[in-house]
Each structure stands twice: as C-alpha cells, then as structure tokens.
C-alpha positions as CSV (number, residue, x, y, z in Angstrom):
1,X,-0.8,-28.3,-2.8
2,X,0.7,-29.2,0.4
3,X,-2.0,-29.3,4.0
4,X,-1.2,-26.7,6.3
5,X,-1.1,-27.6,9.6
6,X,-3.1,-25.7,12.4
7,X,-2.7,-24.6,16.1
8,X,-2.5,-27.0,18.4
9,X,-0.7,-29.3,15.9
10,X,2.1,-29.8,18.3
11,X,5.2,-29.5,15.9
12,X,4.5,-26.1,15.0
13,X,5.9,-25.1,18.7
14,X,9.2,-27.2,17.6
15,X,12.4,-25.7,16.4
16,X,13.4,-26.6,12.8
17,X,16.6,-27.8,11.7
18,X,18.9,-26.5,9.2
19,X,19.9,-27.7,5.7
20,X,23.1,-28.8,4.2
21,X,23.6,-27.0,1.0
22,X,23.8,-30.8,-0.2
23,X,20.2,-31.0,0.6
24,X,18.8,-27.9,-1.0
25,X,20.1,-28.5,-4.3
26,X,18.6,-31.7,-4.9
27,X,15.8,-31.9,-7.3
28,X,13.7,-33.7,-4.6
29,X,14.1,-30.8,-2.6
30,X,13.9,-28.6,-5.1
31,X,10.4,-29.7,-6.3
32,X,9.1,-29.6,-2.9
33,X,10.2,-25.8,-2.8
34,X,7.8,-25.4,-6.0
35,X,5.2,-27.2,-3.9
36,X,5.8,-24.8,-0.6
37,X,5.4,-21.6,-3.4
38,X,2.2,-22.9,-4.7
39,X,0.8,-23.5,-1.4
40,X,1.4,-20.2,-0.6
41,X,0.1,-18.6,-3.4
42,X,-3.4,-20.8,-3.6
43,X,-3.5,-20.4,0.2
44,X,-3.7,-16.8,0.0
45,X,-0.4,-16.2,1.9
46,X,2.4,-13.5,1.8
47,X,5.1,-16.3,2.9
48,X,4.9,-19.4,4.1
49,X,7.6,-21.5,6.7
50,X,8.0,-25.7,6.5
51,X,6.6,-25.8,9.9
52,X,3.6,-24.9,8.7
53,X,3.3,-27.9,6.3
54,X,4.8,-30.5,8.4
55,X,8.5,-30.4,8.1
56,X,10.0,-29.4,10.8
57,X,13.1,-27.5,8.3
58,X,14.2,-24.3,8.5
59,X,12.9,-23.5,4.7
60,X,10.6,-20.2,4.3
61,X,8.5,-18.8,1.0
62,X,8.3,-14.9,1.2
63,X,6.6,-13.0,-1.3
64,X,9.3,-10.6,-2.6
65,X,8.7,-7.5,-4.9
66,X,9.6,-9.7,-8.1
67,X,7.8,-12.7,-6.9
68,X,8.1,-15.4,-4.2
69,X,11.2,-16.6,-3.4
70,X,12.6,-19.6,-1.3
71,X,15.7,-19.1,1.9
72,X,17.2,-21.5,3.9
73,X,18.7,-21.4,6.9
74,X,17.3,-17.6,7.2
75,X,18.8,-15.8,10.2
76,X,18.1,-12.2,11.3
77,X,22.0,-10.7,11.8
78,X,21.2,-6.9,12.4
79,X,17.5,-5.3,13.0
80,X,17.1,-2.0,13.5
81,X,15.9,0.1,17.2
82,X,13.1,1.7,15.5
83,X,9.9,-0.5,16.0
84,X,6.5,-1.0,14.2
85,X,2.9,-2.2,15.2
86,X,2.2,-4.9,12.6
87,X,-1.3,-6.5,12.3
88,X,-0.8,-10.3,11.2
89,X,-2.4,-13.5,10.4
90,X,-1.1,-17.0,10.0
91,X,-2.3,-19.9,7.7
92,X,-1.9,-21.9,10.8
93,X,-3.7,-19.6,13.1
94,X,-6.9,-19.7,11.1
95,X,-9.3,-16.3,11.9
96,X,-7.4,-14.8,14.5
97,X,-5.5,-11.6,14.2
98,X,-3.6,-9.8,16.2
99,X,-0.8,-6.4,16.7
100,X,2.6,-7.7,17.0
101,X,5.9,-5.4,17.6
102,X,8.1,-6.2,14.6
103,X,11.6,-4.2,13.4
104,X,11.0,-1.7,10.4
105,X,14.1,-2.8,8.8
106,X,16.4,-6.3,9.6
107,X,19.4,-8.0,7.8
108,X,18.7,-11.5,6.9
109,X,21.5,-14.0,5.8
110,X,20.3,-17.4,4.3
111,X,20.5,-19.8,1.4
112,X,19.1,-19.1,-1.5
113,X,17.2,-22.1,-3.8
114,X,20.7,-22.5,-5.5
115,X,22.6,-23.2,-2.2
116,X,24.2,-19.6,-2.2
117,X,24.5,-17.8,0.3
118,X,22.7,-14.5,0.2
119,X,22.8,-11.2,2.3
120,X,20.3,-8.1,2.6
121,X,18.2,-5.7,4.1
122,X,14.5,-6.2,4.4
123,X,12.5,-3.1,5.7
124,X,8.9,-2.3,6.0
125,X,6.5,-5.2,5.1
126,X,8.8,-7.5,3.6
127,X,11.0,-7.8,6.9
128,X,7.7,-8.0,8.8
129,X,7.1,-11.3,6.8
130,X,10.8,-12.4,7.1
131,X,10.5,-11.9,11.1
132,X,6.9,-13.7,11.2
133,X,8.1,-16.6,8.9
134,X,12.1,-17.2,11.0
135,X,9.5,-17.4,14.3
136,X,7.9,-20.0,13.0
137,X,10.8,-21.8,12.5
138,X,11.7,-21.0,16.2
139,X,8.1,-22.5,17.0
140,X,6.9,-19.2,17.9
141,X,3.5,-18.4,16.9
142,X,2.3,-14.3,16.6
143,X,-0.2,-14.8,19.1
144,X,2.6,-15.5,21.4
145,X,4.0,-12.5,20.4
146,X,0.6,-10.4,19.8
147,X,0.1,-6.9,21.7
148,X,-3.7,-7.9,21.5
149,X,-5.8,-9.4,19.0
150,X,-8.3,-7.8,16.8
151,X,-11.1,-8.7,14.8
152,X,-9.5,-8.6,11.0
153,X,-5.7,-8.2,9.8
154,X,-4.8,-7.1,6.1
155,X,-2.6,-10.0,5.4
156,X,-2.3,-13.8,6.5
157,X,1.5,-13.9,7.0
C-alpha cells in the first residue's frame, strides 16, 4: 500500500503533469497503477489521484460500476448546466467534510491503463468522483471548493 499524503503536505496544492502513452504502458508504471488501486480499496476510497500519494502525475483510480479503473491525462470536455450539492471527503483531508457544487453529468477524455484513448459520459456519482479526483490533479482541494463543511459525508472521495 502506498502512504497518502495529508493537508498541508505542500505538493498536493501543485499541478500534475501529464503522461506520454510511452510511460503508461510500461510494466513499472503499470504495477504502480495496481499499487494506486489497492490503496484505494484498503483506504476505504471511491477514487484516488497520484497527488494524493506523492506523485505529482496526472493519474486517477475511480471506482466504476464494474470495478476500479485507472485514466490518464483525464480532462473534463463538456459538463452539463444542471448542478448538484455533493457531500465529500478526501483521504488527504482526514475528518473533514464538506457540500461542494459539482456537475450532474460531464464528458471526460483520458487514457486508459492500455495507452488508449477513451471518451464518455459520467453523470451522478461517478462524475462527482471524476470532478473531485481531476481537482486534485489541479491542486485543488474540496474544501477550497466546499459550500460549508459538515460534521460526516457518506463517502471519502
């Protein structure tokens, strides 16, 4: 299992960088997206970003309907008007929770663990995840984002 870093840690306020498909498909890489997955999953976690873990990549985990699945280089290219209070936690934002505004349905265009580029449409909890997670790799935290924090979310994020 991999440490997840908390706030203050500084480079979680740092933007990531992207990956060359030459990078994502090597088995170096590849093991440490079995590593980020595993985190996630013993952590407790709907998706996890690299940030949150130390490397400062633009890699995220998210917790799909078949299973956790890894994206690269993930990008929001469409989200819809119609808005949604979402109550969140982070892994890196240990027992805090808060409301944040998040899109009911996005596009997301990425990599996928295979170096292929993938496109779809996320809506209700999943693309709350996806727009948590693609902050993170913007350095943006929820609470930067939060509405106003309350005393217990559903999910850490």
């Amino acid at each position: 299992m991999l440490k997840i870093l908390t706030e203050p840690t500084a480079s979680l306020r740092e933007r990531s960088r992207e990956l060359s498909v030459e990078e994502v498909t090597t088995p170096e890489f590849q093991t440490y997206l079995d590593q980020l997955i595993q985190t996630m999953i013993v952590s407790d976690g709907v998706g996890i970003a690299s940030p949150q873990v130390g490397k400062n990549i633009r890699a995220i985990v998210v917790n799909m309907p078949k299973g956790p699945e890894c994206f690269m280089n993930p990008e929001i290219i469409k989200k819809s008007n119609d808005e949604t209070e979402s109550e969140e936690g982070c892994l890196s934002v240990p027992k805090k929770f808060g409301v944040v505004m998040r899109h009911k349905k996005i596009r997301v265009r990425a990599l996928n663990r295979h170096g292929r580029r993938v496109e779809f449409d996320a809506k209700q909890f999943p693309a709350i995840i996806f727009q948590h997670e693609i902050d993170h790799l913007d350095g943006i935290l929820f609470i930067d984002k939060a509405l106003r924090m309350v005393e217990r979310a559903k999910n850490n994020i």
